[in-house]
C-alpha positions in Angstrom: -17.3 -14.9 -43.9 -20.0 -14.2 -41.4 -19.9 -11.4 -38.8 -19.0 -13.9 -35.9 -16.3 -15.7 -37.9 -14.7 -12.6 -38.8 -15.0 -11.2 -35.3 -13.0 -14.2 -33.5 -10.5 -14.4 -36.4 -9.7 -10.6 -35.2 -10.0 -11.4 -31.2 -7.6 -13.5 -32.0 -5.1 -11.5 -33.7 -6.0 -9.1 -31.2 -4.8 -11.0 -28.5 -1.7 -11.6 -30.2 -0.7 -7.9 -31.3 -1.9 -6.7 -27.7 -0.5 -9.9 -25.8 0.4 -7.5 -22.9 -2.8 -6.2 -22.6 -4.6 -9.4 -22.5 -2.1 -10.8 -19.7 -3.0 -7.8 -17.7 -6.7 -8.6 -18.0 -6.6 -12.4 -17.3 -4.6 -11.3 -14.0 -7.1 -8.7 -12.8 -9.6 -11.3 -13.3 -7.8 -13.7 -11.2 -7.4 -11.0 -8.8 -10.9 -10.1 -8.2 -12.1 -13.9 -8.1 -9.4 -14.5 -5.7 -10.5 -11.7 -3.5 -14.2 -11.9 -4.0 -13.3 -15.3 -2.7 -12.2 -14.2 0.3 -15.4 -12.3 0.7 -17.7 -15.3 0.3 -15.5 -17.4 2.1 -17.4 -18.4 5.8 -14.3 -20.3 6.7 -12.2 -17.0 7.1 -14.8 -15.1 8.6 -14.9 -17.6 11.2 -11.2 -16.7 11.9 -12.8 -13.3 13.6 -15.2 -11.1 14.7 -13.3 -8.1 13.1 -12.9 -10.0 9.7 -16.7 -9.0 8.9 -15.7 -5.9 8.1 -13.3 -7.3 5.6 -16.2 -7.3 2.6 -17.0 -4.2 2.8 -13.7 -2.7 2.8 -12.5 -5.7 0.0 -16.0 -4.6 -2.0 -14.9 -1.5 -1.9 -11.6 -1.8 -3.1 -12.7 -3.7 -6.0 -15.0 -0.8 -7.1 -11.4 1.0 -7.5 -9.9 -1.4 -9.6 -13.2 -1.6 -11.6 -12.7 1.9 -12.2 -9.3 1.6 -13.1 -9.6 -1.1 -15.7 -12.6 0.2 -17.0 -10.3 3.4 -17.7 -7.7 0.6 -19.4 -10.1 -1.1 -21.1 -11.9 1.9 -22.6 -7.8 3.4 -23.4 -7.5 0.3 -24.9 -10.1 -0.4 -27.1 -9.7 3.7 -28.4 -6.2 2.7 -29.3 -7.3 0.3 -31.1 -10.0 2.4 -32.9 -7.4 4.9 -34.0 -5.1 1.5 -35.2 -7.5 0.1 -36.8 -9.6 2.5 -38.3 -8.5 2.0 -41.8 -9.4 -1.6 -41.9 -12.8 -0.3 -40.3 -13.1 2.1 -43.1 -12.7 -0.4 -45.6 -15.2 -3.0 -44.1 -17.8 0.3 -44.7 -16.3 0.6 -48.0 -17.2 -3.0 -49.3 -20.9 -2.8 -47.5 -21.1 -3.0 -44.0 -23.2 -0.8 -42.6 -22.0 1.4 -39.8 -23.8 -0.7 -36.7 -22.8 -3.8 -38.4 -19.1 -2.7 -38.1 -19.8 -1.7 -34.6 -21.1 -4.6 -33.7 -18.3 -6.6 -35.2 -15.8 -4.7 -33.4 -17.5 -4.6 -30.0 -18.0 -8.5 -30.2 -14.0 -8.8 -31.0 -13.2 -6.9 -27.5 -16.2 -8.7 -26.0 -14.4 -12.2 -26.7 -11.1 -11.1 -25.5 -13.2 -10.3 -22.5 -14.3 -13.8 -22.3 -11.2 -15.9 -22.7 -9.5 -13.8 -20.2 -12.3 -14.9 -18.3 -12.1 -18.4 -19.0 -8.3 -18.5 -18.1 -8.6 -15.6 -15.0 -11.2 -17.7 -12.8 -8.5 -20.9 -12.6 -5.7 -18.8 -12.4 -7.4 -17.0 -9.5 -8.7 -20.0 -7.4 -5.3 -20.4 -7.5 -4.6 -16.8 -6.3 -7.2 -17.2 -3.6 -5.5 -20.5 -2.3 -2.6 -18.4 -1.6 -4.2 -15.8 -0.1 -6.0 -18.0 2.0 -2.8 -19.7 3.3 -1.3 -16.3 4.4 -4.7 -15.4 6.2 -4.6 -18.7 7.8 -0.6 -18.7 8.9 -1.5 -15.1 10.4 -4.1 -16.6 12.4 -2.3 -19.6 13.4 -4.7 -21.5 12.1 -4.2 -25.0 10.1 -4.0 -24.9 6.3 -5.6 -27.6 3.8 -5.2 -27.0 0.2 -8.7 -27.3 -1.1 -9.3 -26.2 -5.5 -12.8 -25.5 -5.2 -15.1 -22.9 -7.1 -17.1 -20.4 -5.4 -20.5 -19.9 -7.4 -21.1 -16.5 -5.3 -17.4 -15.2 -6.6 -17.9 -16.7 -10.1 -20.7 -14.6 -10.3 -19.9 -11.1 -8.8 -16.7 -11.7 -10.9 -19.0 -12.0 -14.0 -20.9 -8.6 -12.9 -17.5 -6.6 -12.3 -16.7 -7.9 -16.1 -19.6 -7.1 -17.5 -19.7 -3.2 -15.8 -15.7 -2.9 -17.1 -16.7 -4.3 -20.8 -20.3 -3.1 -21.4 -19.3 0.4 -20.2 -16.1 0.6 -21.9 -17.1 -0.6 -25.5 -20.3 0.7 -25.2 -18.6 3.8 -26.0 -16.8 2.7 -29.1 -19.9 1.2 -30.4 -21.8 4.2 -30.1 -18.6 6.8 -32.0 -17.9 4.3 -34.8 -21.5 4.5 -35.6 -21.7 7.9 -35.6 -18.4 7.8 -38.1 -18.0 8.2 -41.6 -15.8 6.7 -44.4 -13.4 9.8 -44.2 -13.5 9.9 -40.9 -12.2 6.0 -40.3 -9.5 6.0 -42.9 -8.3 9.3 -41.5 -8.7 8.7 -37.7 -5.4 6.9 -37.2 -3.4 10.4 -38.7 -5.2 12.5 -35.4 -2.6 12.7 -32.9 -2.4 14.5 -29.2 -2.0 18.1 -29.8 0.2 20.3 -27.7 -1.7 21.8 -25.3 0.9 24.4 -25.1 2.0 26.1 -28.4 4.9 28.2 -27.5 8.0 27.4 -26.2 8.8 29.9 -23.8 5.2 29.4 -22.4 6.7 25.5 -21.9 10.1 26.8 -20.3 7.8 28.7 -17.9 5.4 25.8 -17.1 8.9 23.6 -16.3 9.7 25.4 -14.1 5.9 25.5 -12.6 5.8 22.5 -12.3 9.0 21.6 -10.4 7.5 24.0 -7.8 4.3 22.6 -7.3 6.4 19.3 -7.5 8.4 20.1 -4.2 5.5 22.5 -3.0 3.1 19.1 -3.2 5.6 17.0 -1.6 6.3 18.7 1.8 2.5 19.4 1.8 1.9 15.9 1.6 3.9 14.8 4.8 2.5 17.5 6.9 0.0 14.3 8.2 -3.0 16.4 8.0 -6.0 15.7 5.9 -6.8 18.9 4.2 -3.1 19.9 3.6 -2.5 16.6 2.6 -5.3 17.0 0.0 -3.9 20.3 -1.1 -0.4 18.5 -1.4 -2.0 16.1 -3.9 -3.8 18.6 -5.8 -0.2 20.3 -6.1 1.2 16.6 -7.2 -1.7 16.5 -10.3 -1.1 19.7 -11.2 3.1 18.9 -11.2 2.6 15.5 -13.0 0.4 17.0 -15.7 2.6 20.5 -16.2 6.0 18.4 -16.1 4.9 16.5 -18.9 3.1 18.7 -21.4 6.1 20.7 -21.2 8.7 18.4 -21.2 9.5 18.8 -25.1 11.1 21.7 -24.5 13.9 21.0 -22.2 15.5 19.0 -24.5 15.4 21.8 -27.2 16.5 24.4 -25.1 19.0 22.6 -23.3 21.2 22.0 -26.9 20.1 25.6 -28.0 22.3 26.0 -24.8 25.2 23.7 -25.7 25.1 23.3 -29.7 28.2 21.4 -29.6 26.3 18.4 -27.9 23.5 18.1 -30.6 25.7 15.9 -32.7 27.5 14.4 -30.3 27.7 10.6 -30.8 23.8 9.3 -30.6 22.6 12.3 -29.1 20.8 14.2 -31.8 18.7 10.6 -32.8 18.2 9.6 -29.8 16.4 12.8 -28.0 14.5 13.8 -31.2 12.7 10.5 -31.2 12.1 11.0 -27.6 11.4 14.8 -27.6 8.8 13.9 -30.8 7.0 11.3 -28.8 6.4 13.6 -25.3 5.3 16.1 -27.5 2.1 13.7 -29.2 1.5 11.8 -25.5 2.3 14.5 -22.8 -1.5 13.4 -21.3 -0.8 10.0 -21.6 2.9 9.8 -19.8 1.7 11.8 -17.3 -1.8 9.8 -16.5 1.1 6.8 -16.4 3.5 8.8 -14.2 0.5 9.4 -11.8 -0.9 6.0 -11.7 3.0 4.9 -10.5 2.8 7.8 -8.0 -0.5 6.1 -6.8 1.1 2.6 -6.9 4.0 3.4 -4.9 2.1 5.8 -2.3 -0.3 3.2 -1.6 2.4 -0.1 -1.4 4.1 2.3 1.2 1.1 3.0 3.3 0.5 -0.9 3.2 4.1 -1.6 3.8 4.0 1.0 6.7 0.7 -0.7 8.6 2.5 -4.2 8.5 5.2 -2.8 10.4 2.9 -0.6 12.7 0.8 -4.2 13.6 3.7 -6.1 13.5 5.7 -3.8 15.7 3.0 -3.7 18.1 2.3 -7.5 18.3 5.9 -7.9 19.4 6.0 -5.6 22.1 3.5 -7.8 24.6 5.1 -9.1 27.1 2.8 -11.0 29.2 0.6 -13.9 28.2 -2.5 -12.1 29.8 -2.8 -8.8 31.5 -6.2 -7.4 32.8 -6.6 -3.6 33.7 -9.2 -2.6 35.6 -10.6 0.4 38.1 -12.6 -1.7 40.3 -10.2 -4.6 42.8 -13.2 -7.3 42.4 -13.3 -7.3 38.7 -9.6 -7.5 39.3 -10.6 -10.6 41.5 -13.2 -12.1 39.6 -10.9 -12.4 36.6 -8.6 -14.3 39.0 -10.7 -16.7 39.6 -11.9 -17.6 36.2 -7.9 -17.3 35.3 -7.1 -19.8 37.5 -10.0 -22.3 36.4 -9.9 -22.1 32.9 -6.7 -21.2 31.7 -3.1 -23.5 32.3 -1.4 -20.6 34.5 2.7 -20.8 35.1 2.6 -17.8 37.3 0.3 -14.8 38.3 0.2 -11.3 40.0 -1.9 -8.9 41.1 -1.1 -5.8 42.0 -2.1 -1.9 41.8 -0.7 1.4 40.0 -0.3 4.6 41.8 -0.9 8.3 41.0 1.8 10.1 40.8 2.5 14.1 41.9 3.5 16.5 38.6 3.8 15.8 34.6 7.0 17.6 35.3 9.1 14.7 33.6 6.3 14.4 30.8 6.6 18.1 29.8 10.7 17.7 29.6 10.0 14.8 27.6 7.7 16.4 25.2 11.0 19.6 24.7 13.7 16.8 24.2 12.4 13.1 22.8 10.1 12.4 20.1 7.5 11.9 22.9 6.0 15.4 22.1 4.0 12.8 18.5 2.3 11.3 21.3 -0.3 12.8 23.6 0.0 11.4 27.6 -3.1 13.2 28.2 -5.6 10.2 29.8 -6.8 9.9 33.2 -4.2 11.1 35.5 -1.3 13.6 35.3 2.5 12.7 34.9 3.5 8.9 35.3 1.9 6.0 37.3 4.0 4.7 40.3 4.6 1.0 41.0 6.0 -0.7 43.9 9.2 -2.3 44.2 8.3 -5.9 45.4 5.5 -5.7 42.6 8.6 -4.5 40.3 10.7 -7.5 41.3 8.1 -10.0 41.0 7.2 -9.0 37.4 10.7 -9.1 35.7 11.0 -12.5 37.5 7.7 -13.9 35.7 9.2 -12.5 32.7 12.7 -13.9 33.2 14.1 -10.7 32.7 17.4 -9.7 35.7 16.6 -8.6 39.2 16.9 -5.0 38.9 18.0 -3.3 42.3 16.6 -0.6 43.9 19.2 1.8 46.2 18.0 3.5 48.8 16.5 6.8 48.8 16.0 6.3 45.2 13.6 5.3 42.3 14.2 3.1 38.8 12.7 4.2 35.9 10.9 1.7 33.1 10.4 3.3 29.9 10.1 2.5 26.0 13.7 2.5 24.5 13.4 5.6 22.8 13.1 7.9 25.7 16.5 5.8 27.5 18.8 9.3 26.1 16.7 11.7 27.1 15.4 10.3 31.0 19.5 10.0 31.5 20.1 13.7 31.4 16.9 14.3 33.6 18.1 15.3 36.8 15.8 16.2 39.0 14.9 14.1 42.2 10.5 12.9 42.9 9.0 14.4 45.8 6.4 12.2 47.5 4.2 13.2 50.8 7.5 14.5 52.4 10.2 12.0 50.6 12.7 12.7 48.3 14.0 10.2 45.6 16.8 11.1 43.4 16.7 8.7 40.1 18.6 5.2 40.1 18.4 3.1 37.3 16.6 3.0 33.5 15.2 -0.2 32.5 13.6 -0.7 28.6 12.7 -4.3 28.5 9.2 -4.6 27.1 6.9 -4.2 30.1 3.2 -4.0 28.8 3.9 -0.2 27.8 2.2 -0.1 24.7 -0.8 -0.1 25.5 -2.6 2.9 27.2 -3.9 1.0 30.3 -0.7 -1.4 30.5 1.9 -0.5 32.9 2.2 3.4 32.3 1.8 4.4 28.7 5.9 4.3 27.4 6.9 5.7 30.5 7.0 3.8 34.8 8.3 5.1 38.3 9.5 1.8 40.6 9.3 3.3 44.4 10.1 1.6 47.7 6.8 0.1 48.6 6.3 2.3 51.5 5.9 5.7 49.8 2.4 4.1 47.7 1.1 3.4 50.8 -0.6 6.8 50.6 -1.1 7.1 46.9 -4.3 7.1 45.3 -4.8 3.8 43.6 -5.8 4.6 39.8 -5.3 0.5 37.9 -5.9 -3.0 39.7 -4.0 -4.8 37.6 -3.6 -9.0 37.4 -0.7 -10.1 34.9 -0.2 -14.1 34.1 1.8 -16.2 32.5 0.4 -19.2 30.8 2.1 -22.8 30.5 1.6 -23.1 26.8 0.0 -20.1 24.1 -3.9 -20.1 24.9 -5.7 -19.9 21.5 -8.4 -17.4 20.1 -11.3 -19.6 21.3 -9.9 -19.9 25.1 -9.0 -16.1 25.1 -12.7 -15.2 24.0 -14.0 -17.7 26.6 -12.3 -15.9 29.0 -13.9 -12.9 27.9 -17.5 -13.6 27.9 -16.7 -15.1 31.5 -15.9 -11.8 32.7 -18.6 -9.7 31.5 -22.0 -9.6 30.1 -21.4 -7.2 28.1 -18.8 -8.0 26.0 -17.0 -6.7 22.4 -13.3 -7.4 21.1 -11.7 -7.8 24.8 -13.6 -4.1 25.9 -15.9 -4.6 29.0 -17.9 -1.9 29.7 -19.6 -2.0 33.2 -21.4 1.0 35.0 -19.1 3.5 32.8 -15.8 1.6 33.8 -13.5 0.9 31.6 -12.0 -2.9 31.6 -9.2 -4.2 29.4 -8.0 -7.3 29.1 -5.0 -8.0 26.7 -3.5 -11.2 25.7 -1.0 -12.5 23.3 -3.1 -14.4 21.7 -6.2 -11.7 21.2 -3.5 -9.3 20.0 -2.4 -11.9 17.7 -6.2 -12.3 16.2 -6.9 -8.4 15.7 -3.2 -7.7 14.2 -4.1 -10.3 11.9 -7.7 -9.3 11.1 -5.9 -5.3 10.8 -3.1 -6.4 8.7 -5.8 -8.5 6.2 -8.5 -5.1 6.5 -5.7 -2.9 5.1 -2.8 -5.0 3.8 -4.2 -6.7 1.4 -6.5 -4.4 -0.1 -3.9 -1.6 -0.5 -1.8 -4.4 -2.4 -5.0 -5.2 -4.3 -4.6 -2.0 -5.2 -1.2 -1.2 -5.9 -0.9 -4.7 -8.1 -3.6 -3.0 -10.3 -2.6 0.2 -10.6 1.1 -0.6 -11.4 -0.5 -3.5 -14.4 -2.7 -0.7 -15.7 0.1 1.9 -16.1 2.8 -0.3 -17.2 0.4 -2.0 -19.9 -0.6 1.7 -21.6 3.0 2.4 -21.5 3.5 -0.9 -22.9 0.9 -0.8 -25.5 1.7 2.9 -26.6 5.2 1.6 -27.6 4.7 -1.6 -29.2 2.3 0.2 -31.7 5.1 2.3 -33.0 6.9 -1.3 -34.2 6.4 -0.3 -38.1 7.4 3.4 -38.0 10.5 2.4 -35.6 11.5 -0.6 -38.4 11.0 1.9 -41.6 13.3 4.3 -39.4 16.5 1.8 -39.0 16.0 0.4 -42.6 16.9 3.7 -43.4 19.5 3.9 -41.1 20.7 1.0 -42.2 20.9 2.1 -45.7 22.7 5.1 -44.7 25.6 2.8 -43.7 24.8 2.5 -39.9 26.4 -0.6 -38.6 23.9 -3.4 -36.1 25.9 -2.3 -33.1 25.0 1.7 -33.3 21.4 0.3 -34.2 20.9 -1.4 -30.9 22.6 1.1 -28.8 20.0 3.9 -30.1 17.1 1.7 -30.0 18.1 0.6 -26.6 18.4 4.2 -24.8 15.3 5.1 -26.7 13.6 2.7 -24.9 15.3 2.9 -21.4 14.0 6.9 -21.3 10.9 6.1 -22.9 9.8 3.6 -20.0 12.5 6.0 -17.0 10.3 9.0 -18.0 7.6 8.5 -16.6 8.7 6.4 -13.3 11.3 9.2 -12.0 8.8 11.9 -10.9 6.8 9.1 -8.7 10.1 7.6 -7.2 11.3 11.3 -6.1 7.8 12.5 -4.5 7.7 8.5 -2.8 10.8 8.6 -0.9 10.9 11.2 1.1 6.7 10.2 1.7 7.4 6.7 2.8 10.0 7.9 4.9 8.2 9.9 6.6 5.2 8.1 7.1 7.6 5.6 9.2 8.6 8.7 11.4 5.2 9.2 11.8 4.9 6.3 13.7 5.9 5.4 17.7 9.6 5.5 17.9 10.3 1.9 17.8 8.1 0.5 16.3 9.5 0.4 12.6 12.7 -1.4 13.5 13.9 -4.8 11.8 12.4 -6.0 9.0 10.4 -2.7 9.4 13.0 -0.4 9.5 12.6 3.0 7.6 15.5 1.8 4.5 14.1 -2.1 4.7 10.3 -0.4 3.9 11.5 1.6 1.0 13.4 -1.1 -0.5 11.0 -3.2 -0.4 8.4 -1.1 -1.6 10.5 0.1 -4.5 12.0 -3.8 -5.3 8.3 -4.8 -5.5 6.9 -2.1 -7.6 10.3 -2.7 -10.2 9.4 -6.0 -10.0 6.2 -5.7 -12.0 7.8 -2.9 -14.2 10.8 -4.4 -15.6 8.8 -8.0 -16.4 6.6 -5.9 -18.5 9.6 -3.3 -19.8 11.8 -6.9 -20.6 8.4 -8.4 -22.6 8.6 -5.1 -24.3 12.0 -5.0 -25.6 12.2 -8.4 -26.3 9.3 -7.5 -29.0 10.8 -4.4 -29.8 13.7 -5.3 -30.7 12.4 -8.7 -32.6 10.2 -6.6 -34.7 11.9 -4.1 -35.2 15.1 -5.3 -35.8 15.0 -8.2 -38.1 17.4 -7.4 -40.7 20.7 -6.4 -38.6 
């Protein structure tokens, strides 16, 4: 049997022992054609101007998962090594030299390379379709399903496979020519050694660890960079101490309470486990960090759809156009009114107001004091009444009534409790208002040059009419939503010099904001950070679960040699499925509990983190986490089911 014979015949049994591993590669191969796709793909950069910046950030992403499957793949292929190594040995034993048998086995992982090529590429035009539809729907823009290749992807795809392969077996080629006979047939005895020999030494490191653990944490949601980077220093360090010192808990813990030891399945069932941590402490806790990783990063994507979403759905009028100068104000009126199908329009000016008085009691009592006022002017801009009216009537909202000798208040909802226990009246040029009212429909707040950033004083016209005029502002309402193309028309009508709806003329500041604009850059945000953060997350969850995955589905013939002795001691089928069944549940909860205790209380506090509401609905706080934990179980229990399925067929066969 020739070299290449004999290396397919073992890709293919290969690919049958390691069946997880090779569905994990064929899906990040689909997964970087589908988004190397998207960076080739002229139709979706058409979609924006913003969306240019979308290949970098995907390229650079896909450097990250080549690292990270070039880690797998290089894991992988040493596992194998170690499994294999007899079989190795013996191929040196009959002849082969030792670059022939390097050779052979580097061409085996090469092929299983190449099929999951062959079946990636399809699977992931098919991937790309699908993203391409989402990126579409976000833009509102048509969708035709279209199967077509791209050559550019096919072959940056090709160069990302060749980087993960050559690099990884490259490796392997070069130590099994360097190895000898004894050192093959013996390989596969070598295990992880303890990296700490004595147990009170462990018992100490525990508890380490748990402190760095909560220590790490709270660093972490501190929202500043360098402590944040010190919090996930203080995370490694907990992962990696947790699990080298694991193995003794368990010990110590019946040492404690003898009487448990041989308590129904106990003693079996922990000394399998307690043996195992103890020869893959490394490799649990490189697992539990990747699912740290994977959960951090599908809550920080999770989070930024609810930040773009939230903000989308706060605009209230069709168009609004902020300006310091009344004939820009006047000039965008006109071009309004010619190009665009208008319902209704209205022009009219914000005033200064006196003190930040009301801002600085805001900043003691509300969760205002996360958001800087500090801009242009102090304390909150002033609006007139009949400009008041006129608005909520273009909006549909209720007339709102102003009583004399007083003032209404417009704010963001979450400031509604604390403006009601403010108390004290507004002094203007001689006149004193005492508050009326508190309004908190959405009134263009969101923005910094809308109407008053979160926060609006409504005063009887006559007291503005000596107040400084700080905004010229024209709001409209159109007849039907104007699209992308009409709102960038618009725009390059206004000014020469134009960039993403920002005018700049003669160091002025103009702004004009529209539903449909908005629409555009929360799509072109959401697909800049969304996607690539899931890109991630996808990758990183594959990875880990696979080396769990792998790791356990090795141990098949010492687990089967272990219950037919079991099952010559007179242990019934029933008592052999219930141990072999909690072996594996705290085999594959090991490593997933540390990630899902320091995620929580992260995610949750990345969403406080944000503009009080803002992460409401779908976005809510709870509704984030679940769904962040649902999807990242997801992906883990189809891989822990595959498992045990196997498992259990394999190793099982007799009860």
């Amino acid at each position: 049997m020739t070299l290449s014979k004999l290396s397919l015949r073992n890709a293919k049994r290969q690919a049958s022992d390691y069946m997880i591993y090779f569905i994990t590669v064929v899906m990040v191969c689909a997964m970087l054609y589908a988004f190397n796709s998207l960076v080739f793909s002229a139709e979706l950069h058409d979609l924006s101007d913003m969306m240019e910046n979308m290949q970098l950030i995907i390229v650079l992403a896909s450097i990250a998962v080549i690292l990270i499957i070039g880690w797998l793949v290089s894991y992988t292929t040493g596992f194998m090594l170690s499994r294999r190594s007899r079989e190795l040995g013996t191929y040196l034993l009959i002849g082969l030299e030792n670059k022939q048998v390097a050779r052979l086995f580097f061409l085996e992982n090469l092929s299983v390379g190449g099929v999951a090529l062959l079946f990636g590429i399809p699977l992931g035009n098919l991937v790309y379709q699908a993203l391409r539809a989402i990126l579409l729907t976000m833009f509102s823009a048509p969708y035709h399903f279209h199967y077509g290749f791209s050559l550019k992807a096919i072959g940056l795809t090709l160069a990302y496979f060749a980087a993960i392969y050559f690099f990884a077996l490259f490796r392997s080629r070069i130590r099994i020519r360097h190895m000898k006979i004894y050192d093959l047939i013996y390989f596969e005895r070598q295990n992880e050694a303890a990296l700490v020999k004595k147990s009170k030494t462990r018992k100490t490191l525990f508890v380490i660890s748990l402190v760095f653990g909560t220590v790490g944490t709270l660093l972490l949601m501190t929202a500043q960079f360098l402590i944040g980077v010190i919090g996930a220093g203080c995370i490694i360090v907990f992962i990696y101490s947790f699990f080298t010192s694991f193995s003794s808990g368990v010990p110590a813990y019946f040492d404690r309470k003898p009487e448990r030891k041989y308590q129904g399945l106990n003693l079996m069932v922990f000394r399998t486990l307690t043996a195992k941590l103890a020869s893959m402490g490394i490799v649990m806790a490189t697992v539990a960090l990747l699912f740290t990783a994977t959960l951090l990063t599908e809550g920080a994507g999770m989070v930024f759809n609810g930040i773009f979403q939230g903000r989308l759905e706060k605009d209230a009028f069709d168009l609004l156009f902020v300006s310091k100068q009344e004939d820009h104000v006047n000039r965008c009126w006109d071009n309004m009114t010619k190009q665009l199908p208008l319902t209704s329009c209205r022009q009219y000016k914000l005033y200064q107001g006196t003190d930040d008085s009301i801002v600085a009691y805001l900043e003691e009592t509300a969760a205002y004091y996360r958001f800087s006022y500090s801009h242009d002017y102090n304390g909150p801009l002033l609006m007139t009444y009949s400009d008041y009216a006129a608005l909520r009537k273009m909006l549909g909202l209720p007339a709102a009534e102003l009583e004399p000798e007083r003032y209404i208040i417009h704010c963001m909802p979450y400031l509604e409790e604390s403006l009601r226990q403010w108390s004290q009246p507004l002094s203007l040029d001689g006149q004193v208002l005492s508050q009326g009212k508190i309004y908190t429909e959405q009134f263009a707040q969101n923005n910094w040059n809308g109407n008053g950033h979160q926060l609006l004083l409504i005063v009887p016209d006559e007291v503005c009419a000596t107040r400084p005029v700080l905004r010229f502002v024209l709001a409209a309402m159109t007849e039907y939503d104007i699209t992308a193309r009409q709102y960038e028309a618009l725009n390059r009508s206004l000014s020469d010099q134009a960039a993403d709806g920002i005018h700049i003329r003669n160091d002025e500041w103009d702004y004009l904001y529209s539903k449909a604009g908005n629409l555009r850059d929360t799509a072109a945000w959401s697909a800049m950070s969304i996607f690539p953060l899931f890109y991630l997350a996808l990758t990183l969850a594959m990875t880990a679960a696979t080396v769990l995955t792998v790791q356990h589905l090795s141990e098949a013939g010492r687990y089967r040699r272990q219950f037919e002795l079991l099952c010559k001691l007179g242990m019934d089928s029933q008592e052999m499925h219930r141990i072999l069944f909690r072996q594996f549940a705290i085999y594959y909860l090991m490593p997933v509990m540390p990630p899902v205790l320091i995620a929580i209380p992260f995610i949750l506090d990345m969403c406080n983190e944000v503009e009080p509401g803002t992460m409401v609905g779908a976005s809510s706080p709870p509704i984030i986490l679940g769904v962040s934990l649902g999807l990242f179980f997801l992906v883990y229990l189809l891989y822990t089911v595959i498992a045990y399925i196997n498992i259990k067929r394999n190793v099982l066969p007799l009860t």
